[in-house]
C-alpha distance (Angstrom), angle and dihedral (degrees) to the residues before:
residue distance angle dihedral
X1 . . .
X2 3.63 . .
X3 4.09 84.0 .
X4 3.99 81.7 74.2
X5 4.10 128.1 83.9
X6 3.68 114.0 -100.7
X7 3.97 105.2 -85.5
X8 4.13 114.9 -145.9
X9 3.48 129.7 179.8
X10 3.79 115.8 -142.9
X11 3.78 116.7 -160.8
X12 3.78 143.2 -174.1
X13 4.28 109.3 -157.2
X14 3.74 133.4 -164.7
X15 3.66 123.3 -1.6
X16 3.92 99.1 -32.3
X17 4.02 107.4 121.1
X18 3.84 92.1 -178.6
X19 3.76 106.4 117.0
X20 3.73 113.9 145.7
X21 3.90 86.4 97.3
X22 3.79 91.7 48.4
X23 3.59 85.9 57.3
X24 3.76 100.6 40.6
X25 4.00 81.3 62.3
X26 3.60 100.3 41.3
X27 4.35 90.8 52.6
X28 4.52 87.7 47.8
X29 3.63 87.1 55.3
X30 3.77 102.4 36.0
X31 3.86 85.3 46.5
X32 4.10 90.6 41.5
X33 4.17 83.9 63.2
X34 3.91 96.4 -83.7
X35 3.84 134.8 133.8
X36 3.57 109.2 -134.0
X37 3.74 130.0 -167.4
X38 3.62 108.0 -160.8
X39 4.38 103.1 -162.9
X40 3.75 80.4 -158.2
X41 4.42 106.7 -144.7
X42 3.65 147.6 -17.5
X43 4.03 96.5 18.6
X44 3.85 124.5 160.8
X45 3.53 117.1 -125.8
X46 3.93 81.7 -114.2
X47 3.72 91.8 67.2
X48 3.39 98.8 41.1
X49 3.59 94.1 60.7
X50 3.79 92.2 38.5
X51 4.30 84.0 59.0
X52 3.63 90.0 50.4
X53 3.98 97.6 44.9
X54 4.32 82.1 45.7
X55 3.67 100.1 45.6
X56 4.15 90.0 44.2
X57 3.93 86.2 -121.6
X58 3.68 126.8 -167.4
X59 4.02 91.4 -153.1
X60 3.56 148.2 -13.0
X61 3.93 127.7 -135.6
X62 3.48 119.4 -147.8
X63 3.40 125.9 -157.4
X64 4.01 120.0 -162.6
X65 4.10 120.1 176.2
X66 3.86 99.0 141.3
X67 4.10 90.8 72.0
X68 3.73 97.5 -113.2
X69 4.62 90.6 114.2
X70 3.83 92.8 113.4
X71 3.98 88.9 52.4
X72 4.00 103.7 36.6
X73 4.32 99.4 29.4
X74 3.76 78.5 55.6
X75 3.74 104.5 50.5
X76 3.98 86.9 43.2
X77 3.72 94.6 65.5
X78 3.83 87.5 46.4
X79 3.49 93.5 49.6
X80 3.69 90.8 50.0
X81 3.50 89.9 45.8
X82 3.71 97.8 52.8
X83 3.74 86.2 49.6
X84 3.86 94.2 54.4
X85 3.82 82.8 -122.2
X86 3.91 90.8 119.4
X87 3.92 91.4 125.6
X88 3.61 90.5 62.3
X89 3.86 99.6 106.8
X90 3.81 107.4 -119.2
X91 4.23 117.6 -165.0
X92 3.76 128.5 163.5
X93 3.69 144.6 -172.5
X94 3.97 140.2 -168.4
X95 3.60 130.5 113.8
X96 3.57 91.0 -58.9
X97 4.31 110.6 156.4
X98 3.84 118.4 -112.1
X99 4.02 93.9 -108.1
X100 3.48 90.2 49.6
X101 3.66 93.2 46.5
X102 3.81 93.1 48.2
X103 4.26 88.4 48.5
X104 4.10 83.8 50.1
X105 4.28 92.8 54.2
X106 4.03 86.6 49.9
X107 3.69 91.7 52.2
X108 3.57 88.9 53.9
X109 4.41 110.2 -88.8
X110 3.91 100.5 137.4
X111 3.66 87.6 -143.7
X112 3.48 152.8 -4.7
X113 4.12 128.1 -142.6
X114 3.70 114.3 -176.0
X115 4.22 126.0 -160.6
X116 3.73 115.3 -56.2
X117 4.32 92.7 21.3
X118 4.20 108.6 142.8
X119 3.72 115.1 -91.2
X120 3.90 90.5 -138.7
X121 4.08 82.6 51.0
X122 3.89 93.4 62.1
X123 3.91 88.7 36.8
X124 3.68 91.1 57.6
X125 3.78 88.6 41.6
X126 4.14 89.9 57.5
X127 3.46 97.7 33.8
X128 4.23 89.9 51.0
X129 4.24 86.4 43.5
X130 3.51 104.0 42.9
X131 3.55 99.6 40.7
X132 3.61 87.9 55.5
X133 3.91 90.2 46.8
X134 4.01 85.0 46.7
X135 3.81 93.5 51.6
X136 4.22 93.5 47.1
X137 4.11 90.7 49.1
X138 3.44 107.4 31.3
C-alpha cells in the first residue's frame, strides 16, 4: 500500500455549486504526484465519506463557499466517525471566518485553508498528514 501515490478525495457538499476552487486544488495535488477523486457537486456528507471509505482514501477536501461549513464540516467528522474511518485525514477550505474555522479544528477538521492560501501550503499540509496517516495504517 504505501508503494501507491497518496489518494484524496476532494468534495463539494450541500447546495454550493462553486467549484473552480475545488478544482484548482484537486489539479496542485494531482500534479504534486496525487490521485484525486473529485465527487464533483451537491454530495451529502454521507456520500462523501462512503467515496472515501470505497476508494481506500487517505483524505478528503472539502470545499464550502455557500456558508453551510459549521453544518456540513460537522456532519463529515461524524460520518467518518460512525464509519470508524476517523483516521482518514479530513481538511477543508472556503471563505469560512477565523472563529468558525477554529470551532471546525476542535470538532475534529485537521485544517482549514481559506481563499487566496498557497497551493504548495496545502500540498505540504496533505503530503505531511497523509503520509503520516499512510505510515500508521499501512
Amino acid at each position: 500500500m504505501a508503494d501507491r501515490p497518496l489518494r484524496i478525495v476532494i468534495a463539494k457538499a450541500g447546495l454550493d455549486g462553486h467549484d473552480r476552487g475545488a478544482k484548482v486544488i484537486a489539479r496542485a495535488l494531482r500534479d504534486a504526484g496525487m490521485e484525486v477523486i473529485y465527487t464533483g457537486l451537491f454530495q451529502t456528507p454521507e456520500q462523501i465519506v462512503q467515496t472515501a471509505i470505497q476508494e481506500d482514501a487517505d483524505g478528503i477536501g472539502l470545499s464550502i463557499l455557500s456558508g453551510a461549513h459549521m453544518t456540513l464540516f460537522p456532519l463529515v467528522v461524524e460520518q467518518l466517525r460512525g464509519q470508524d474511518a476517523a483516521d482518514i485525514v479530513f481538511f477543508g477550505g472556503g471563505t469560512i471566518p477565523a472563529e468558525d474555522a477554529k470551532r471546525l479544528k476542535e470538532l475534529g477538521v485537521r485544517e482549514i485553508f481559506t481563499p487566496g492560501a498557497p497551493l504548495q501550503e496545502i500540498i505540504d499540509f496533505v503530503e505531511r498528514e497523509c503520509g503520516k496517516r499512510r505510515a500508521l495504517v499501512g
